[in-house]
Residue, then its C-alpha position, 0 to 999 in steps of 0.5 A: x732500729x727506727x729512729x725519728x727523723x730528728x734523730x737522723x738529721x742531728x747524727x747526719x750533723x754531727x757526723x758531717x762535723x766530725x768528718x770535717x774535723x778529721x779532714x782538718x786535722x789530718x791536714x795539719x797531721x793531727x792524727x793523734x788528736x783525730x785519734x782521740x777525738x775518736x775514742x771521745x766519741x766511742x766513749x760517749x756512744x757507750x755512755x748512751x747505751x750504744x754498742x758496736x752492732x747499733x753504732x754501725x746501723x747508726x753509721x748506715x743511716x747517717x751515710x744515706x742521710x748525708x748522700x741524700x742531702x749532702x747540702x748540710x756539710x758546707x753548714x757543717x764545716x762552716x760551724x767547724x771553721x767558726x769553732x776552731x778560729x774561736x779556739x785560736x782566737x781566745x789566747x790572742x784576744x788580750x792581745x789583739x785588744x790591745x790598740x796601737x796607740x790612739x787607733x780607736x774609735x768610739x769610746x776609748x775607755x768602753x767597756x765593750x771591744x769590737x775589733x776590726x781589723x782593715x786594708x783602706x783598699x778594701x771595698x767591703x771595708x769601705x762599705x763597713x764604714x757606716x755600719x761602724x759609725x752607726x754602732x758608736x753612735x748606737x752604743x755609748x760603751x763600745x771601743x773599736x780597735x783597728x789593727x791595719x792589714x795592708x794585703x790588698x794592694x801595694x797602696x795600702x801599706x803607706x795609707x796604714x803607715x800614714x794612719x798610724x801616724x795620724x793614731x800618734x797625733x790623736x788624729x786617726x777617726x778623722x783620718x780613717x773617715x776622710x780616707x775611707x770617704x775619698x780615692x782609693x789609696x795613692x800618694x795624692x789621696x793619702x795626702x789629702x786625707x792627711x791635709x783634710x784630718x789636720x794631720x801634720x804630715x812632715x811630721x807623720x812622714x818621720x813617724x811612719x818610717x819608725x820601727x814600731x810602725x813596722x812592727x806593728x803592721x807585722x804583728x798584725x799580719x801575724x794575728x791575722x795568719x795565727x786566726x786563719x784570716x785571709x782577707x779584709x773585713x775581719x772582725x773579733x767581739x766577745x771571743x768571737x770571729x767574723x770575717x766579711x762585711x757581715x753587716x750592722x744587724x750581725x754586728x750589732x748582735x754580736x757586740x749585745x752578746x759580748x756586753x751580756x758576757 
């Protein structure tokens, strides 16, 4: 059998896919979905023509391809990962959409949503904070809903809490940028990003103690945990999830794809 060698780079792909899907699956004991991912593709191969003798030269060929570029499984299983989280993501987007009260930015009533979900100890957080002021600027219909995370350090809960607080009070952009803009997170750095965002602090102190402060910074880890989010930035646009400080251009993309959705 010849096969050109488009051909063989789009099985060795495929293949590294499902090799991946089954490794995932298997791990989470989904031997039964693996199974029926197997009879899909038996099913497709006959479909194309394909019987049991030329799936196995296929087979032959798409093994020596991978052992001599065995680079393209990382991209494989990247694209694997990028497709699950998006499966997981669709039940919970209306859900993780929907803001804490007053933690927004940018256009409230927008027509497009960008979450981010963020740690105020968080240095790639940090440096997203231009990125994010350049798209609300550059985009009169985005909404950015932020949903605090506080995993990095022991500092990042009150920061949050205060955050919250500042989200009640109609006060959270100028929170969020006085203390993305100073120290990181301590009492003394929280204080002044609360004095310097007009925030009434004795009455933030009552609220962020509050139950529904602490649900919801549950509630976010649990979105975070059900996406496979295991650090700050992450981001949720159109159904689709990123995860890092991707950058303005990335994100500017993204938000053009989900305004055309």
């Amino acid at each position: 059998m010849r096969f050109s060698p488009f051909l063989a780079l789009a099985l060795a792909i495929g293949a590294a896919g499902a090799a991946g899907g089954w490794w995932a699956m298997h791990g989470r004991g989904g031997e039964q979905e693996a199974a029926a991912q197997e009879g899909k593709l038996d099913g497709q191969l006959a479909e194309a023509g394909i019987d049991a003798r030329k799936r196995g030269a296929i087979e032959a060929l798409v093994r020596s391809y991978i052992l001599e570029h065995p680079e393209i499984l990382p991209e494989a299983m990247e694209k694997l990962q990028a497709r699950e989280s998006e499966a997981r993501l669709a039940p919970l987007r209306g859900a993780i959409e929907t803001p804490f009260p007053g933690a927004v930015l940018g256009n409230p009533a927008g027509k497009v949503t960008l979450v981010e979900f963020t740690d105020f100890s968080c240095t790639y957080c940090r440096s997203s904070v231009a990125d994010v002021e350049t798209l609300v600027k550059n985009n009169p219909d985005l909404r950015v809903v932020i949903r605090e995370l506080p995993i990095i350090a022991p500092e990042s809960e009150p920061a949050a809490r205060m955050g919250l607080a500042a989200a009640a009070q109609g006060k959270y952009a100028a929170f969020h940028k006085a203390m993305f803009s100073g120290e990181r997170p301590s009492a003394a750095s929280i204080a002044v990003a609360a004095s310097a965002a007009g925030v009434d602090t004795a009455a933030a102190a009552t609220f962020s103690q509050q139950p529904g402060v602490r649900q919801e910074l549950e509630r976010n880890l649990g979105f975070a945990r059900q996406l496979g989010i295991n650090g700050t930035p992450a981001w949720s646009v159109g159904g689709k999830l990123m995860t890092g400080a991707v950058g303005r251009q990335a994100l500017q993309a993204a938000v053009d794809a989900a305004r055309k959705g």
